[in-house]
N, C-alpha and C positions, 0 to 999 in steps of 0.2 A: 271774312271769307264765308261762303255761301255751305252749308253743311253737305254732307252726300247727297244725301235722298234729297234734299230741297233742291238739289244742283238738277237733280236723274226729272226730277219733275219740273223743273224750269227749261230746261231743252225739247224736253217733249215737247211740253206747251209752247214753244218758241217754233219748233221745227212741225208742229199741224200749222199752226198760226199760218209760218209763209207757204205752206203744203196748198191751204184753203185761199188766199192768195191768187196764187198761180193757177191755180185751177178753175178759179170763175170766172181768173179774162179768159184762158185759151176755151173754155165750153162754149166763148162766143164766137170763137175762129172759125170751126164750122160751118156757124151759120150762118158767113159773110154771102155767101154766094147764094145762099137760099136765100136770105133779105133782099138780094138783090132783084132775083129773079121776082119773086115775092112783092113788089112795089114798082118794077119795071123802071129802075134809073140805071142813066150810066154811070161812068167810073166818076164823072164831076158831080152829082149831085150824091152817090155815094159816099164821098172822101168829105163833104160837106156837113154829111149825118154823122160819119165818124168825129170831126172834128165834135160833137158834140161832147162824145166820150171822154175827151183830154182837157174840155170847157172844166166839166163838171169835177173830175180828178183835180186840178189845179185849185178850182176854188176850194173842196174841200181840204186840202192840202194845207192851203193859208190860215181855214181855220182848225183844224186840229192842231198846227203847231200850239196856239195856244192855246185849246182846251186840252192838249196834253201838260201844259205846263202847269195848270193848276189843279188837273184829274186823274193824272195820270195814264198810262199807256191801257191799262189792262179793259176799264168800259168802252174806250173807242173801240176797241177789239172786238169785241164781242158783239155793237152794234154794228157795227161794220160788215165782220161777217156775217151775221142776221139778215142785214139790208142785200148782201149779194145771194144768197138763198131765196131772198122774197123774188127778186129783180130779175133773175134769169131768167126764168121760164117766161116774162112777159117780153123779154126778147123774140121769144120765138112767133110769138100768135101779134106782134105791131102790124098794124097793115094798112099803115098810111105811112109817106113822108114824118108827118106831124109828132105822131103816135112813137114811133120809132124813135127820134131823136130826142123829144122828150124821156125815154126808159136808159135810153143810153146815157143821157146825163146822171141821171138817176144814180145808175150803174156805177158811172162816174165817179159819182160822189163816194161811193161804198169802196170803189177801190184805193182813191186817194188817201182814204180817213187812215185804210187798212195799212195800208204802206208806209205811211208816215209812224205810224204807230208800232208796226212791227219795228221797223228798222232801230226806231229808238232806244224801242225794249233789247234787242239783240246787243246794240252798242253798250249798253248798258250792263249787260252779262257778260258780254268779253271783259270789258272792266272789272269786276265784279270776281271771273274767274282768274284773269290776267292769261287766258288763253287764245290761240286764234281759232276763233270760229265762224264770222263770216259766212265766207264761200260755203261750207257746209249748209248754214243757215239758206244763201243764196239757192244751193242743191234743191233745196225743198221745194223751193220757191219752182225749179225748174221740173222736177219731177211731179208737182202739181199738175203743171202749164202741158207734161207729156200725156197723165193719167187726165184732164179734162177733155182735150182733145181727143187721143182716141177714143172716149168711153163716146160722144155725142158721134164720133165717126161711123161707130161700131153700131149704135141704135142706128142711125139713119141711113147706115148700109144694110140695116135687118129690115126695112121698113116698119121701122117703129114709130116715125114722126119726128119730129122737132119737139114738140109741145111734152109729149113723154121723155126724151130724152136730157130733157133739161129738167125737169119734174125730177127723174131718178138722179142726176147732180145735184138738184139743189139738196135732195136730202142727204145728200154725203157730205154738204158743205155743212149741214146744219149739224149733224153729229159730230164732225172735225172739232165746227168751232165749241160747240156746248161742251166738249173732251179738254179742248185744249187750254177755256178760258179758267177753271180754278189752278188749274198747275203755272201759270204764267206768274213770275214774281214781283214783288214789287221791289225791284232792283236800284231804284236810282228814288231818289226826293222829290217831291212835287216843289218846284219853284216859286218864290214869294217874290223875284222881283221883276225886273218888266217882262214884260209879255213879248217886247218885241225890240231888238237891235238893229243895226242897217247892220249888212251884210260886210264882212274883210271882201278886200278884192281876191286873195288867195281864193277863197271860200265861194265868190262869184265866178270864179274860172273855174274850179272842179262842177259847180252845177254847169256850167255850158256842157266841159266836157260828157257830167250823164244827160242831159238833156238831148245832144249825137248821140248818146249810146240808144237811149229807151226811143227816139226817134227811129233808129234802125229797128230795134226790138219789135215796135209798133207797127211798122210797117213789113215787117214778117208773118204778125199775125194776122192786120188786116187783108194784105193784098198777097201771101206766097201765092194760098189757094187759086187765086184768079188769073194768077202768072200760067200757073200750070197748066188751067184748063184752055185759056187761052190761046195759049200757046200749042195747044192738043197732045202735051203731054202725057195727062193724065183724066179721068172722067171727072167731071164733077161732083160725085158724091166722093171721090179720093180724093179729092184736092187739098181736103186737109193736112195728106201725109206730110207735105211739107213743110211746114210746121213743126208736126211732131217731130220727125227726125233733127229740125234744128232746137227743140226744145229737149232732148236726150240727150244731144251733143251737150247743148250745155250745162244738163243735169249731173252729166258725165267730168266736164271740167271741174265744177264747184265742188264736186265730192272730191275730187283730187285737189282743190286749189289751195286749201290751207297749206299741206304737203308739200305743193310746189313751192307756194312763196315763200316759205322756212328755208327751202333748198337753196333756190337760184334768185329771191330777190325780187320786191315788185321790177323793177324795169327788164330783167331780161323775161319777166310773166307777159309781160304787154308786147314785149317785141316779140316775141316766138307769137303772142295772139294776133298779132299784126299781121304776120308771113301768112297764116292760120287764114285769118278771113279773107283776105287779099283776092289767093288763090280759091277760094272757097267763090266769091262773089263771079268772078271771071268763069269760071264753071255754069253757075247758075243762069249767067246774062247769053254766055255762048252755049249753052247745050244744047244739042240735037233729039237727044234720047233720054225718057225719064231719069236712066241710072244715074249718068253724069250729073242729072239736073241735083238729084238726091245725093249726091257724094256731096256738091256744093253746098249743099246746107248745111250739111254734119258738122266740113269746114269750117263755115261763117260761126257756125251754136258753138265752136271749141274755141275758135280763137276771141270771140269778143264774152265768153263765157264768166271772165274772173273782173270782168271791167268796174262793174258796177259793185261790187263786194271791195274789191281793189277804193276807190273813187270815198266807200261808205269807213270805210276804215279809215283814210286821211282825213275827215272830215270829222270824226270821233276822236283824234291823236291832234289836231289842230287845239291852239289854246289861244286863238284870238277872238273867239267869242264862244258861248255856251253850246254845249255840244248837241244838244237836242232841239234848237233851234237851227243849227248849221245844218243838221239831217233833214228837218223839214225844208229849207232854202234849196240845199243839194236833191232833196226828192221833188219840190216843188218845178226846179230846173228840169227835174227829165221828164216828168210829165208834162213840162211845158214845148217839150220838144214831141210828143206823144199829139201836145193839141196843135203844133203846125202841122208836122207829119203828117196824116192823114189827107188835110185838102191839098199839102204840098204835092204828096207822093200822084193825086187823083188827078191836080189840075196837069205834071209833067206827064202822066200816062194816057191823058186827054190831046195832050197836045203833040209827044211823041213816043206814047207808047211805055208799057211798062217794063220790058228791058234797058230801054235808056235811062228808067226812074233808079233802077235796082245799080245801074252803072253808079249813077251821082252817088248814092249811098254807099256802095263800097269807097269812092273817094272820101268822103266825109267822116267815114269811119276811120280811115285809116289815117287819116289828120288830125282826126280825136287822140286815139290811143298813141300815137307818137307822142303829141302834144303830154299827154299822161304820163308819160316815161320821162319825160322832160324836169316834172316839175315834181315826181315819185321818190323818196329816199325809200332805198333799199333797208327791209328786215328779214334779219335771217335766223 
């Protein structure tokens, strides 16, 4: 068993970790509509530069699984976060096609590493404490993803710039991660034998399933914004709100979700998150007026809020293959739904518009998470 204080300083470390995370995709949410504007494409050659973003996450994904296996979680981390510190702020000043997809993979890269890494380190300590923590963990992640967004909303609503405003993020990411990387544990063993299994089919079905989830995920933060403005909801420098409030919602489930699943059980957690986004997604595709449009999001962030903590938990409790391998296959999977998503979401709002994209999504989601309760044993 892990001692006090090593415990008090291994959560810490675990809970910046996915804090710094979450906060360096959503500081890029913002500046969807500025790149846009910024390069003069439409939503198809848009969704296109995106798909860069979830190239580069996948590949690194593949390979961190196995430089986690023989280096363990803690250096990925740290370079990781490093690289999305360096990488932001040339987000903002790309100003070609070229230039931009290129940073985004970049980007890419640092977030996949990061991901694969955390998650592992997390599974790793719930073993380690025999506690659920997760969703907690997952919170951070989300409350990240609320504090990076508003903070670039809030510069670029003061007329500060782009280029400053992600300047003043990258240095919070950099203090995060420089804080977080000594207190991070070395919880679990570095691995001597292969580097790589083929996948359990169990273990390929829960990646489909996050693969739908972070596909919706992705497509919240790349496109809410542009839904909104759009649609003349809201102006373009707010367009981010949307977002945030679906990344609160969800910040807001995770801190409750360990709580909940103790109580009532993975399957009836997914099916109340089901009712949850359902009605959240039909809100947002039918809304007439910002508020309605912003209740739908709050929806969608609660109910698909425990999916992916939910999905990382089975995948850790599984014992048909090594469990730090299954977290990279299962994270590999939803980022690979992050790099259709993008030019899927671009080419159907090309072709009919980005409420009808935002419809198929709520379909899909909600076929996921059933699908999830399906195959979910309840702990309580």
């Amino acid at each position: 068993m892990i001692r006090c204080a090593n415990l008090s300083a291994g959560l810490l470390g675990t809970r910046l970790t996915f804090f710094v995370a979450g906060f360096g995709l959503a500081a890029w949410a913002p500046l969807v509509p500025l790149a846009k504007e910024r390069l003069a494409v439409d939503d198809r050659m848009l969704g296109l530069l995106l798909l860069c973003l979830g190239t580069g996450s996948v590949i690194a994904m593949l390979l961190t699984s196995v430089l986690n296996s023989r280096y363990g979680s803690k250096p990925i981390i740290l370079a990781a976060g490093l690289g999305l510190a360096i990488i932001l702020p040339c987000l903002a000043i790309a100003d070609t096609p070229v230039r931009l997809g290129a940073t985004l993979f970049a980007f890419g890269v640092s977030l996949g590493s990061i991901d694969v890494a955390m998650n592992i380190h997390a599974i790793e300590l719930e073993h380690a404490t025999g506690r659920l923590l997760m969703s907690g963990f997952h919170a951070r992640y989300s409350i990240g993803e609320v504090t990076g967004s508003a903070a670039v909303i809030s510069f670029v609503s003061l007329q500060c710039g782009s280029l400053l405003s992600t300047l003043v993020c990258s240095a919070l990411v950099t203090i995060a991660i420089v804080t977080a990387w000594p207190r991070l544990l070395a919880t679990g063993s570095r691995q001597q034998g292969p580097l790589f299994v083929l996948p359990h089919r169990s273990v390929l079905l829960i990646a489909v399933l996050a693969g739908i989830t972070f596909l919706v995920e992705g497509a919240m933060l790349d496109w809410s914004a542009l839904l909104l403005v759009e649609r003349d909801l809201l102006a373009e420098a707010h367009g981010g709100i949307g977002c945030m409030l679906f990344s609160i919602a969800m910040a807001a489930g995770r801190l409750s979700g360990d709580a909940v699943v103790a109580r009532i059980g993975d399957r009836a957690t997914l099916m109340l998150g089901t009712v949850l986004m359902v009605t959240g997604f039909l809100a947002v595709v039918a809304a007439p007026v910002a508020l309605i449009a912003m209740a739908g999001f709050l929806l969608i962030g609660l109910g698909i809020s425990n999916v992916v903590p939910l999905l990382c938990r089975r995948a850790g409790k599984q014992n048909v293959m090594p469990a730090g391998i299954a977290i990279a296959i299962i994270t590999t999977g939803g980022y690979a739904g992050m790099l259709v998503g993008p030019a899927g979401i671009g080419l159907i709002a090309h072709l009919f518009g980005l409420p009808i994209a935002f419809g198929i999504l709520g379909a899909l989601m909600s076929i996921a998470m059933l699908s999830a309760r399906m195959m979910m044993t309840d702990h309580r």
